[in-house]
C-alpha positions, 0 to 999 in steps of 0.5 A, a space after each residue: 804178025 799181030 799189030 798189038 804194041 809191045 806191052 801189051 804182047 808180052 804181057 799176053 804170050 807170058 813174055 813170049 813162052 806160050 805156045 813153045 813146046 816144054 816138059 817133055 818125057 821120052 819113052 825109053 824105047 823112043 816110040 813117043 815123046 809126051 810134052 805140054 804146049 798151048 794152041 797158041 802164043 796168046 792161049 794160057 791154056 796148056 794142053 798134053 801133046 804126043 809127038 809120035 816117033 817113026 823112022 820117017 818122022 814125028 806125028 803130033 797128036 792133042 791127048 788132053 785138052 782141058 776145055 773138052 774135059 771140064 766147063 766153068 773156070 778152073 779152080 786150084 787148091 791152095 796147094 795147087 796155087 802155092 806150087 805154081 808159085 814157086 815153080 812160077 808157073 803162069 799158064 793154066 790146063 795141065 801144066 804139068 803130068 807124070 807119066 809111068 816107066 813105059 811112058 805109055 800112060 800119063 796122070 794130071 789134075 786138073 780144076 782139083 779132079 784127077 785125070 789118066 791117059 793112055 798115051 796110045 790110044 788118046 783116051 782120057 779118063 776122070 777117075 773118082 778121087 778124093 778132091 782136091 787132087 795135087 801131084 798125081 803120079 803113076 807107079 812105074 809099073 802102071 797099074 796105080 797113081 798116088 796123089 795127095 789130098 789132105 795133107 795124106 797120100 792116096 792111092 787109086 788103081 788106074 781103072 779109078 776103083 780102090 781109092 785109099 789113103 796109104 797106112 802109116 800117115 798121121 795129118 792134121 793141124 801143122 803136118 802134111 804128108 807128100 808135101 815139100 815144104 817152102 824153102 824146099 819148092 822156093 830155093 832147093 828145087 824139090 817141088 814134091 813130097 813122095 817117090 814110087 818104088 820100082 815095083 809099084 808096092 811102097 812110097 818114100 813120104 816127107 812128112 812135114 811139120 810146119 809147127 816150128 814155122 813162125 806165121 805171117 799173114 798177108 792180108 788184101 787191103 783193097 777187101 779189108 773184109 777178108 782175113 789175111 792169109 796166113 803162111 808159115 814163113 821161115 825167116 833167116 834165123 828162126 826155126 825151119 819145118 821139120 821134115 822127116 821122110 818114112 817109107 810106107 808099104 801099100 800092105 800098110 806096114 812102114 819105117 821111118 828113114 833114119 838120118 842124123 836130121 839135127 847136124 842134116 837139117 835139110 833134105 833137098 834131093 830124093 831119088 828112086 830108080 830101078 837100078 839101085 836103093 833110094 838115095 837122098 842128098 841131106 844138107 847142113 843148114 850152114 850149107 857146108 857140109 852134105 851127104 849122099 846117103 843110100 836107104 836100106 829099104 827093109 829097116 830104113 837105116 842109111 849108109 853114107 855113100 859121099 860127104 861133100 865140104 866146104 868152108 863156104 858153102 855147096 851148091 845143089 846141082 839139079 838131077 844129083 845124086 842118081 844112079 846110072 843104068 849100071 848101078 854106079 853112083 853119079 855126082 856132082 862136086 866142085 874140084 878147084 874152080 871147076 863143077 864136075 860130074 862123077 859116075 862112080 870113080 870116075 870124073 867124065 865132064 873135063 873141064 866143063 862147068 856142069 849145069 845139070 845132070 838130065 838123064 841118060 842116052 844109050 846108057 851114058 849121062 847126059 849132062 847140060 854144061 858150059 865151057 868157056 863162055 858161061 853166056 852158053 849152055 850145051 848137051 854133052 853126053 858122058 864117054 869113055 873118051 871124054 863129054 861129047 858136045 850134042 848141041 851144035 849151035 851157039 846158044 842155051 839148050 835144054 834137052 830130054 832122052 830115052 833111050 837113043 831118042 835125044 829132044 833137044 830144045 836150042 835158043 840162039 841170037 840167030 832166032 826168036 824162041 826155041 827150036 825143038 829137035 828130035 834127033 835118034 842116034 845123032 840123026 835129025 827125025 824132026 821137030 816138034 813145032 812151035 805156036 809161039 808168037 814171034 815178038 815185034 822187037 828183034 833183039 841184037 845185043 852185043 855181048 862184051 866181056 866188060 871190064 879187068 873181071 870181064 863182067 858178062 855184058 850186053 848192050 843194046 841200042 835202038 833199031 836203027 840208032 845212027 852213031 853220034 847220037 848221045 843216049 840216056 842209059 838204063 841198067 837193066 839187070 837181075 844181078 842176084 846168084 843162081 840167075 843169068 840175065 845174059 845168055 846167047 838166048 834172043 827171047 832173053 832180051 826182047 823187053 831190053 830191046 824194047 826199052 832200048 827202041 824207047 830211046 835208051 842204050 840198055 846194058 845187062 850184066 852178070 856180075 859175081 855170084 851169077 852161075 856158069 863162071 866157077 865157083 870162085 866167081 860164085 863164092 865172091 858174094 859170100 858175106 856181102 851181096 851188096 858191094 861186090 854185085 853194086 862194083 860190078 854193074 858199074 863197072 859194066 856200065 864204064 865199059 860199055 861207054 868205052 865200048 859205044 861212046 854214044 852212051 850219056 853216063 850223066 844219064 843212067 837209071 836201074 830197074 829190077 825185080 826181086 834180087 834186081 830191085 834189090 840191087 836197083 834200089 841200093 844203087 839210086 840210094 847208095 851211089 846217087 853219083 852214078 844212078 841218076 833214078 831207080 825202079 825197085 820191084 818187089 825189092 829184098 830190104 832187110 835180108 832178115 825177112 827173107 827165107 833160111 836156105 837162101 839168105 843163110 847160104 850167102 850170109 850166115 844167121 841174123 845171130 851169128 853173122 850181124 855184121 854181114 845183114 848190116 852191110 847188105 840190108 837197106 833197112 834193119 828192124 824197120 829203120 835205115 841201116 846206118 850206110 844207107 842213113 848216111 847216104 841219103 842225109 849226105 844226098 842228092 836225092 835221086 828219084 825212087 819208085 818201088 813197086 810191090 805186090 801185096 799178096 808176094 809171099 815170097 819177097 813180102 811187101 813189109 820189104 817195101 812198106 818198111 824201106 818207105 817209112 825209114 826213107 820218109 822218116 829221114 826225108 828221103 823222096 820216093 814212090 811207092 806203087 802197090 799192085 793189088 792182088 798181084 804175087 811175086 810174079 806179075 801174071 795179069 795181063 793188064 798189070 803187066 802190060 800197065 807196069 811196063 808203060 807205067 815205069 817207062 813214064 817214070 823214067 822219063 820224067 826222072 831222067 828229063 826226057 821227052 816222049 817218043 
């Protein structure tokens, strides 16, 4: 075990990730699994793995290491960097591949050139494209891998001969073809812009238009000589790229895909398989109406298939709309307080809160889903008699399949990381192994259902704590919808326990709007993501103290990061009672200057619903919103450090740098820590290693504590 302490660990294995085996594709005859892995828990470089499939077992074998593929320092396209980003993605290698229908070769960028692998033999080439490379993928057949490179699709024949941009395509200036647009990547989950047909002879191609965007520039104040980056961000309110998608032959001829884009504003889902037409899932930009529709290939004229309402708003469910091996449509739609799963007419998830749909085993759906207790996901595969629980451990699985090869990767309480099993036919063949560092902390929350809503809680106590002894309290949740901070996962809560080993009783919880509970739960957010998410970390505080007497609740401090800094900040300013000090990272203040499709799900437009960003913002067009000025003038002042990245282009640091001149105009004390350099993530590994022990000083001076 290594002897580093705890901040600095975590910052160098990326909280503990590297080395763990991920993105797995299965052949469909389940001869090989293809996945991504460092050599080690401190390694950022991501190498492309086999893992070989025998009736007696796997073999492990390296395909592509980056290093022995190119020297010098990698470099990204700004397209390259902009998806990792948005996919949080902070390895570096081949993070990612695409492999085609036989999974017998794969295709990946790297340093902006394109690289092919025959998943056989091992071999890697470089191929001779038109640089820098983004998104490579292999037509399913195998004889071809498209690409973007700027702002068209090309095509390039696998021997690395015949490279061409696809016909049809008109980029330049505001547009880009084979491109998703931000709030796509950002909060839809499409991180791409462009689908094969099954036969290797056309593509379905976004075509984007930024030019409706407005444009915001995130300059770098440590080098005031370079310009500021520009990026077209589309607030909540102001008008969204225009996305339109165009099926585009390789013998040049092509047709736009036609739907009613004005009322379907959005196109969140793409799909192309063999078993049935294109499918796509549009969405209104009040997010209350969608339709799943399927393309006429020749004319590109769509049938509505299902259209989906709701007075609230529709959630997206990962993998849907699809269709299954025999051609039936499966989807997801939400019937009471239940999210279930449909193939064709028929409703195969019970009474399961589905997750995810993730594919197919043996030509059933293959599903992730919770039952009971939302802190736990499970694989179940769809039955003519019912789901069919697959994961057998208590805890949050992920899982991948071709054919009758199940890759099931399990987290527990038991263990640290995740255990990777192969399994055929419900048999255990082996395990793909894990070069993960076991972290230095050992994590033992105890889970409780706090409160009358039963707020999904977990407390954490020093190592070792002797019962009688008072401990100061710190709150440490995300809190935000589409996240869980709780889970039967022990990797979820190294950090918490390491802050608990500081000498503090940790309490996590999920309130409304987190997933997993139903959709009443989810939807009690809607108009106001304020109170209700403040009540309930309140009240999961109180009853964690019922719960451990030894809790101090004179001495409570919150800290989070985005929606939790958020929440962090409008707990110290608005219930100083409670909150005795705050750390806010990378806090939303004014919800106005956060993006459309996320912002407008929970609280309408700026225009439209006024009342809604009153109620929830700290700051209003750079000035304290009228809660929030009556807070703090009433007082006491409980100490407040914001901390921002300035080159986040997600949560900007106008959030931070507006809520810092309202508070000082108001008299209001607080610290403001600017991070250089630093995005919405935290990947330098001094930062984040600084930051820990930098916000575990400021608490215990705000709190009166003593140094360990």
């Amino acid at each position: 075990m290594s002897t580093e302490s705890f901040p600095r660990l975590t910052a160098r294995t990326q909280r503990f990730t590297l080395g763990m085996p991920r993105n797995f594709a299965v052949a469909p005859d389940g001869s090989r699994i293809v996945f991504l892995r460092s050599a080690s828990g401190t390694d950022r470089t991501t190498l492309l793995w086999v893992a070989d499939v025998r009736a007696d077992g796997l073999t492990e074998r390296v395909v592509a290491d980056p290093r022995n593929l190119f020297s010098g320092d990698e470099e990204l396209s700004d397209a390259e960097r902009a998806r990792r980003e948005r996919a949080r993605e902070g390895a570096g290698g081949v993070v990612g591949f695409a492999t085609d229908g036989a999974v017998s070769i794969a295709a990946f960028a790297l340093s902006g050139g394109l690289y092919v692998a025959d998943l056989g033999t091992g071999e890697v080439r470089a191929l001779s494209a038109a640089e820098p490379v983004f998104d490579p993928r292999p037509d399913p057949t195998g004889r071809q891998i498209a690409y973007v490179s700027g702002g068209a699709v090309r095509v390039i024949d696998v021997d690395g001969t015949n490279d061409r941009a696809v016909p049809g395509q008109d980029p330049g200036g505001d547009v880009s073809w084979g491109l998703a647009e931000f709030v796509a990547a950002e909060e839809m989950g499409r991180f791409r812009g462009y689908w094969w047909s099954p036969e290797g002879d056309a593509l379905l191609v976004a075509r984007t238009d930024n030019a409706p965007v407005q444009r915001w520039h995130i300059a770098d104040p440590a080098h005031p000589g370079r310009a500021p980056h520009e990026i077209a961000y589309p607030a909540a309110g102001t008008p969204n790229a225009r996305v339109s998608l165009h099926l585009l032959r390789l013998d040049g001829s092509a047709v736009e895909v036609r739907w009613d884009a004005e009322q379907y504003e959005y196109l969140p889902v793409v799909h192309w398989s063999g078993n049935g037409n294109p499918l796509l899932l549009v969405q209104t930009r009040d997010q209350r109406r969608t339709q799943i529709l399927e393309v006429e290939t020749g004319t590109g004229a769509t049938v509505a298939l299902h259209t989906e309402t709701d007075p609230v708003w529709i959630d997206l469910i990962d993998g849907v709309p699809a269709w299954s091996g025999d051609g039936e449509l499966i989807r997801a739609a939400d019937s009471g307080d239940t999210r279930r799963l449909f193939v064709g007419a028929r409703m195969v998830s019970g009474d399961l809160q589905v997750r995810s749909l993730l594919g197919s085993l043996n030509g059933d759906a293959l599903f992730a889903a919770s039952a009971d207790e939302p802190t736990e996901i499970h694989i179940y595969k769809a039955s003519p008699d019912g789901p069919v629980r697959l994961s057998r451990t208590a805890g949050v699985h992920v899982a991948a399949a071709g054919g009758s090869l199940l890759v099931l990767a399990c987290a527990s309480l038991d263990w640290a990381g995740r255990r990777t099993l192969v399994l055929r036919d419900g048999h255990l063949v082996g395990e793909i192994a894990s070069s993960a560092l076991t972290p230095p902390v050992t994590p033992a929350p105890r889970l409780l259902h706090a409160g009358p809503r039963a707020v999904r809680t977990a407390l954490l106590l020093p190592t070792g704590h002797q019962p009688g002894t008072r401990l100061p309290v710190l709150m440490d949740p995300y809190g935000g919808p589409h996240a869980q901070r709780v889970t039967a996962a022990r990797n979820a809560f190294n950090e918490s326990q390491w802050w608990a080993d500081q000498g503090f009783a940790v309490v996590v919880a999920d309130g409304r709007g987190t997933p997993g509970r139903g959709t009443a739960w989810e939807r009690a957010i809607a108009g106001d993501v304020a109170a209700p998410v403040l009540e309930d970390q309140i009240e999961a505080l109180y009853a964690a103290a019922e719960e451990c007497p030894d809790l101090d609740t004179t001495r409570v401090a919150i800290r989070g990061w985005s929606f939790g800094g958020y929440l962090a900040a409008l707990a110290v300013l608005l219930r100083p009672d409670v909150f005795g000090a705050g750390i806010a990272g990378a806090p939303v203040t004014d919800w106005a200057l956060y993006d459309t499709h996320y912002t407008e799900r929970y609280l309408g437009t700026p225009a439209g619903n006024p009342e809604n960003y009153a109620r929830t913002s700290l700051v209003t067009a750079g000035a304290l919103t009228p809660a929030v000025e009556k807070a703090v003038a009433a007082g006491p002042h409980r100490p407040l450090l914001i901390v921002h990245g300035l080159a986040d282009d997600n949560v900007v640091a106008a959030h931070t740098l507006q809520l810092s001149s309202a508070l000082l105009a108001a008299g209001r004390p607080h610290q403001v820590l600017p991070l250089s350099g630093v995005t919405h993530m935290t990947p330098q590994e001094v930062v984040a290693e600084n930051l820990l022990l930098f916000q575990l000083d400021f608490l215990r001076g705000a709190l009166g504590l003593t140094s360990a």
